[in-house]
C-alpha positions, 0 to 999 in steps of 0.5 A, spaced: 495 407 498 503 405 501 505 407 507 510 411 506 506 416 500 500 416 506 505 418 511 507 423 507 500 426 504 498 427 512 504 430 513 503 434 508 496 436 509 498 438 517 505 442 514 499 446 510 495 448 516 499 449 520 501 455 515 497 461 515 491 462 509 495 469 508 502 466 508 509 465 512 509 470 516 516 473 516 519 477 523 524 482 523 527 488 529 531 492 530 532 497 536 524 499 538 521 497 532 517 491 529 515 488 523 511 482 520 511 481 512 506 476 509 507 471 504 501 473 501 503 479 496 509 481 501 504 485 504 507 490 511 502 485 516 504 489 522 509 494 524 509 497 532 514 501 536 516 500 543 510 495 542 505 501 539 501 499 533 503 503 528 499 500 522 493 496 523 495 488 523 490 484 521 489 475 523 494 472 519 488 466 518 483 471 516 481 475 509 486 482 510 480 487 511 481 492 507 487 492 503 491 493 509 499 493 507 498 491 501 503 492 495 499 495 490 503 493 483 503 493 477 498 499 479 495 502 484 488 504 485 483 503 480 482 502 472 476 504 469 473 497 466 480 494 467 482 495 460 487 500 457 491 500 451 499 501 451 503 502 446 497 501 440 495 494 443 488 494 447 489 490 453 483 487 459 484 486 466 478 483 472 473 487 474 474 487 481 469 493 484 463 490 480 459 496 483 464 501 480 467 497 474 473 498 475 479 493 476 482 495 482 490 495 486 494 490 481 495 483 481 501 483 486 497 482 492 493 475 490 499 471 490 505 468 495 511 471 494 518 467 493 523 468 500 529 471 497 533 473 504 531 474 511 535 476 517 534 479 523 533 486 520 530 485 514 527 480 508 526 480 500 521 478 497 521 476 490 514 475 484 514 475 477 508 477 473 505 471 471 502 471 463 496 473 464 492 477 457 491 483 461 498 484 463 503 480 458 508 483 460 514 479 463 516 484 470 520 481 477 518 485 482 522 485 488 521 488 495 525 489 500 523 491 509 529 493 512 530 495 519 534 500 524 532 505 529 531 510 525 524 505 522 522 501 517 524 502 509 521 499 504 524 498 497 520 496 491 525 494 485 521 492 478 525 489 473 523 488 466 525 482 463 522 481 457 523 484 450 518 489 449 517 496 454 512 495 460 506 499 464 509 501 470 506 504 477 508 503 485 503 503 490 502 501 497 497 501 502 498 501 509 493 503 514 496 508 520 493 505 526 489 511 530 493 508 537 485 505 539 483 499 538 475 501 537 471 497 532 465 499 528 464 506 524 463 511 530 467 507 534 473 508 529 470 516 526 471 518 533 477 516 535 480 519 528 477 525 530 482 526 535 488 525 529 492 530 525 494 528 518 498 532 515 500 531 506 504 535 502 500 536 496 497 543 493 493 540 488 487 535 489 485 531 484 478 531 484 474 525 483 466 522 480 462 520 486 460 514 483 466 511 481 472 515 484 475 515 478 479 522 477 476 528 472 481 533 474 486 537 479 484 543 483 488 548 487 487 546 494 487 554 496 482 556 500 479 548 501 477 543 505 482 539 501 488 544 503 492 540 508 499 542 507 500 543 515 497 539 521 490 539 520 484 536 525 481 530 522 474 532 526 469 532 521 473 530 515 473 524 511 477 523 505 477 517 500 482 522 495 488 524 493 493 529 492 498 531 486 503 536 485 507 535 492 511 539 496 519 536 495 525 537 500 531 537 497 532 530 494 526 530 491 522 526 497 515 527 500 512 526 506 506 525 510 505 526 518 499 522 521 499 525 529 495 520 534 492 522 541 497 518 544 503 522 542 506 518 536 506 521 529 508 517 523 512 520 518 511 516 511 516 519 506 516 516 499 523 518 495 522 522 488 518 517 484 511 519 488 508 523 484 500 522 489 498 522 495 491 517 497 487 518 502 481 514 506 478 515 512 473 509 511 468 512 512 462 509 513 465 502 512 462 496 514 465 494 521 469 488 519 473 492 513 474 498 518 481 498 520 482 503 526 486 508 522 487 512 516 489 509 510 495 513 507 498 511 501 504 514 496 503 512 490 507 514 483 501 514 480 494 516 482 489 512 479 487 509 472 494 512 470 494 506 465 489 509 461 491 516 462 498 516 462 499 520 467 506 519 470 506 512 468 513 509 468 514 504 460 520 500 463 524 499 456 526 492 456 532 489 461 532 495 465 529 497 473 525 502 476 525 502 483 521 506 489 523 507 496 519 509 502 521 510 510 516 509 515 519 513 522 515 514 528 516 518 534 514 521 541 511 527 541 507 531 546 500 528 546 
């Protein structure tokens, strides 16, 4: 081999590990807050205020652990037996849960998205759906971090370019982080139990035990799934959602998640979440057990592909956008 190609291949093989297994890891501030986005699926790696953990991080050179941060386009969730059918044509994706048989959070996370611009405030990622037969459609998707003092804001911006309509469904997956640092399911159902959580949905969609796929809504009235006001986690665990949500004026939503330390968490999704997830991961193996509480706003809750229940068709050339805003402050402990 010439000197010069070997010298470049080992400067090559060095550049890439040096680089991280979940990507470059983009850095941004402003005022009190923190954040870290990685490449892989442009994906909210961490997130502190005042140096708080305010989402459970995760080793950048390590397999994420439980879907934290993760964008969950072009579907969140799951898809029984990862197959649907939009517009007349039958369509298959990979089975993801083989226990479950089901296709689960999209495509986004497992792929490295393009830089588009990074500040000191902000970054925009970019993906394009690739051509796959399960999903043959053509979408760029863009997502946008951006801080100020007030939090951190997240725009998810899909843009069909192809010619024909597109199924459509936004998701994301932060885990709140507790304000612990415990490990293992005891350690971390304890430190919950110290927690509120507050969700502004007045129905519960009820769920089969085997697969967590949804069979129906129910009231919340009089229910263990009534959490419209700040409620104890003591005693509850949830891998649930919630519809027909409280709005403000402007259409948005939110949820509250208080922790012992005296910081609450408002997560507030804009108009186009229609659901609220919920998992405590209870019972989780200690290695995927983050030490908090999954809490994720959804346009659709699961297996909307199929179901067609608030699943966005973006006609061709045109965009659907979601944004979300992360807010935490004191509060007396």
């Amino acid at each position: 081999m010439e000197p010069r190609r070997a010298e470049a291949k080992a400067l090559g093989r060095a550049a890439a590990l040096r680089r991280p297994i979940t990507g470059q890891q983009y850095s941004i501030s402003s005022g009190p807050y923190s954040a870290t986005i990685a490449e892989l699926g442009a994906g909210l790696r961490a997130l502190t205020l005042e140096g708080h953990d305010i989402v459970v991080s995760y080793d950048p050179n390590r397999t994420i652990p439980c879907c934290n941060g993760y964008v969950l386009v072009p579907f969140p969730n799951r898809l029984e037996d990862g197959e649907y059918s939009f517009e007349g044509t039958d369509h298959a994706l990979p089975i993801d849960e083989r226990d479950r048989q089901t296709a689960l959070h999209g495509l986004g996370y497992r792929y490295m998205w393009d830089l588009k611009s990074l500040t000191d405030t902000s970054v925009t990622l970019t993906w394009r759906t690739p051509a796959i037969i399960g999903y043959p459609f053509d979408v760029l998707v863009t997502v946008t971090y951006s801080l100020d003092d007030d939090g951190l804001a997240m725009t998810c911006t899909a843009t069909n370019l192809g010619e024909c309509d597109a199924p459509w469904a936004f998701g994301m997956h932060p885990w709140l982080s507790n304000g612990r640092s415990g490990y293992g399911n005891d350690e971390i159902e304890a430190d919950n139990a110290l927690c509120s959580l507050r969700i502004p949905g007045n129905a519960h969609v009820i769920a089969s035990k085997d697969r967590l796929l949804p069979q129906g809504e129910e009231s919340v009235e009089h229910t263990a799934y009534d959490i419209r006001e700040a409620t104890s986690l003591r005693g509850r665990s949830f891998d649930d959602a919630w519809t027909d949500l409280d709005r403000a004026e402007d259409g948005s939503s939110t949820a509250v998640f208080t922790r012992p330390d005296g910081i609450a968490v408002h997560l507030t999704g804009d108009a186009t979440i229609n659901a609220w997830q919920v998992c405590t991961g209870t019972g989780f193996p200690a290695e995927s057990h983050p030490a908090g509480v999954a809490v994720e706003p959804m346009t659709a809750y699961a297996n909307a592909f199929r179901t067609g229940r608030d699943l966005v068709s973006i006609r061709a050339h045109e965009c659907y956008e979601t944004t979300l805003r992360y807010h935490a402050e004191h509060v007396s402990a």
